[in-house]
C-alpha positions as CSV (number, residue, x, y, z in Angstrom):
1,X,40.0,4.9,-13.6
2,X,38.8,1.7,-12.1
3,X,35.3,2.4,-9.9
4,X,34.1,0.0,-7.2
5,X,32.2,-0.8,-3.6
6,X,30.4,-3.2,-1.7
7,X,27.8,-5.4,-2.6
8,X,25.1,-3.5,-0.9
9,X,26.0,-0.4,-2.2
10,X,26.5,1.6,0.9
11,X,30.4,2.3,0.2
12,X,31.9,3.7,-3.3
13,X,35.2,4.3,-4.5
14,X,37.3,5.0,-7.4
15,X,41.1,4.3,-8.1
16,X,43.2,6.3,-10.5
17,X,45.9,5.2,-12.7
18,X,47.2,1.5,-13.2
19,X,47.4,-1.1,-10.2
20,X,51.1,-1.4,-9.3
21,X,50.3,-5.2,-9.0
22,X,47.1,-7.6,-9.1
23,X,47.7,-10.9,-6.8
24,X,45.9,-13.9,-5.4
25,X,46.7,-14.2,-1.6
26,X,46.6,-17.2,-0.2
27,X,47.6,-16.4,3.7
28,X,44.9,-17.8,6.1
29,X,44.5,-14.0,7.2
30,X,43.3,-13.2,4.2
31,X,41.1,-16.6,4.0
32,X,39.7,-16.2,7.7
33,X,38.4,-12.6,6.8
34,X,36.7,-13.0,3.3
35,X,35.5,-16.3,4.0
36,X,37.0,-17.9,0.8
37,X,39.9,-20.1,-0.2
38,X,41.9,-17.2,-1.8
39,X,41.9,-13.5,-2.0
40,X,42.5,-10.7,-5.0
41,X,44.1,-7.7,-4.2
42,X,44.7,-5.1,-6.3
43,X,48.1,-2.7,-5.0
44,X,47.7,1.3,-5.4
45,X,49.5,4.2,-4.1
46,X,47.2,5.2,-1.3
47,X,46.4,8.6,-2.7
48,X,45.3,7.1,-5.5
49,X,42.1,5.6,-4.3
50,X,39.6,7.7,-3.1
51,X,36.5,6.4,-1.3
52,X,33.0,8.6,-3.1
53,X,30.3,7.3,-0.6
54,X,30.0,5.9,2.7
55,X,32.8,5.2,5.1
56,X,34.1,1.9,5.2
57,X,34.6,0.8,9.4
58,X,38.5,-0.5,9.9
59,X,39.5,-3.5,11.9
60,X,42.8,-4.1,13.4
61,X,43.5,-7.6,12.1
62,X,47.1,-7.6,13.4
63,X,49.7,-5.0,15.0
64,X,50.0,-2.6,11.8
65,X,46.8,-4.3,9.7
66,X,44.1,-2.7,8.5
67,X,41.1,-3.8,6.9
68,X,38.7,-1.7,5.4
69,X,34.8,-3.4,5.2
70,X,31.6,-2.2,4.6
71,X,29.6,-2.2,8.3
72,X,26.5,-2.8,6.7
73,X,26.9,-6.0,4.1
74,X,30.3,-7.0,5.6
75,X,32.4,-6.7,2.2
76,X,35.7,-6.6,2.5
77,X,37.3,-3.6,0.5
78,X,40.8,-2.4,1.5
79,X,43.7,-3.5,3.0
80,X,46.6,-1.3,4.5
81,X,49.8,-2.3,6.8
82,X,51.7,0.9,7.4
83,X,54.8,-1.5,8.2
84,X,55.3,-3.4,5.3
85,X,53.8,-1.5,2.9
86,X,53.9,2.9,3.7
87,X,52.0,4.6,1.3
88,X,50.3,1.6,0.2
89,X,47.0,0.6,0.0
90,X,45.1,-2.9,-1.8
91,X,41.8,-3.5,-3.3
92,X,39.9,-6.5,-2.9
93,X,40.0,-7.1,-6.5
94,X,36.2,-8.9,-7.0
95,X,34.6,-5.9,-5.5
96,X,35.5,-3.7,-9.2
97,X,32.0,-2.7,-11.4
98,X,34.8,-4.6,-13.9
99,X,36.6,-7.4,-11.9
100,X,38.3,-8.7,-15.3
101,X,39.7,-5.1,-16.1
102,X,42.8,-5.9,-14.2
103,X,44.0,-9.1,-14.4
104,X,46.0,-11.1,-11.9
105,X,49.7,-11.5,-12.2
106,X,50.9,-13.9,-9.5
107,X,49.7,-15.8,-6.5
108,X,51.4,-15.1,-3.3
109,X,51.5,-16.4,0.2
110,X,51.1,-20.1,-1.0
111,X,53.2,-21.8,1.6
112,X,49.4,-21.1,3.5
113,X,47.5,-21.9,0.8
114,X,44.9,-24.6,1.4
115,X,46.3,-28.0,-0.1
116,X,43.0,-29.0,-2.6
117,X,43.6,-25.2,-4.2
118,X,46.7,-26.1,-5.7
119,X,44.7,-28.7,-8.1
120,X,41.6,-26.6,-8.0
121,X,41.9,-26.0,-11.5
122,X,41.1,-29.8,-12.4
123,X,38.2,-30.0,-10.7
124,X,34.7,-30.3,-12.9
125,X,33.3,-26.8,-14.4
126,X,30.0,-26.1,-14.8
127,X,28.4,-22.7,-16.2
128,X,25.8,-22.5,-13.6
129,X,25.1,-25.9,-11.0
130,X,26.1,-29.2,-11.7
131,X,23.2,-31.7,-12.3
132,X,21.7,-33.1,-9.7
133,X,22.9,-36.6,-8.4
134,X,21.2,-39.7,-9.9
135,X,19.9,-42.3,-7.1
């Protein structure tokens, strides 16, 4: 069982059983919502994700989209599309208690992706902040 919620703690939940899929969107839906180059979701069958406190409020982010945030701290949780995917429901995968329990298998929607995240990976790491900039 994977357990979850927002950052404020105001919304729970719990998913049983194993992800059908883990994936990195990259559509500027998906961008424009969470704020952030790329998105993890996590797929489920819908009645396997149960939410154990709060209610998340929905917004109608298209025609048959649904996303699922917390009305309080503004995380994004859940993602549903009736349409494309019946019986379906995602998990923003960075709001697990354990985001590395489920690893990511694939990026998707990368004919949207942002042109400097395709190198992204090159760029300088640092395990906290860089060092400041000498004058």
């Amino acid at each position: 069982m994977i357990t979850g919620g927002c950052h404020c703690g105001s919304i729970r939940y719990q998913a049983q059983g194993e992800a059908l899929t883990h994936a990195l969107c990259h559509c500027t839906d998906c961008r424009r919502h969470a704020g952030a180059p790329m998105v993890g979701w996590t797929m489920y069958p819908k009645d396997a994700v149960k939410v154990t406190k709060g209610t998340p409020k929905i917004y109608s982010s298209s025609a048959s989209g649904r996303r699922h945030f917390c009305a309080e701290c503004g995380t994004g949780l859940f993602y549903e599309n009736a349409e494309m995917l019946p019986g379906i429901i995602d998990i923003q995968s960075a709001t697990y208690d354990d985001p590395a329990a489920v690893p990511a298998q694939a990026h998707i929607q990368v004919a949207e992706r942002i042109g400097w995240m395709e190198r992204a990976h090159e760029l300088p790491a640092f395990d906290r902040y860089p060092p400041p900039p000498q004058n």
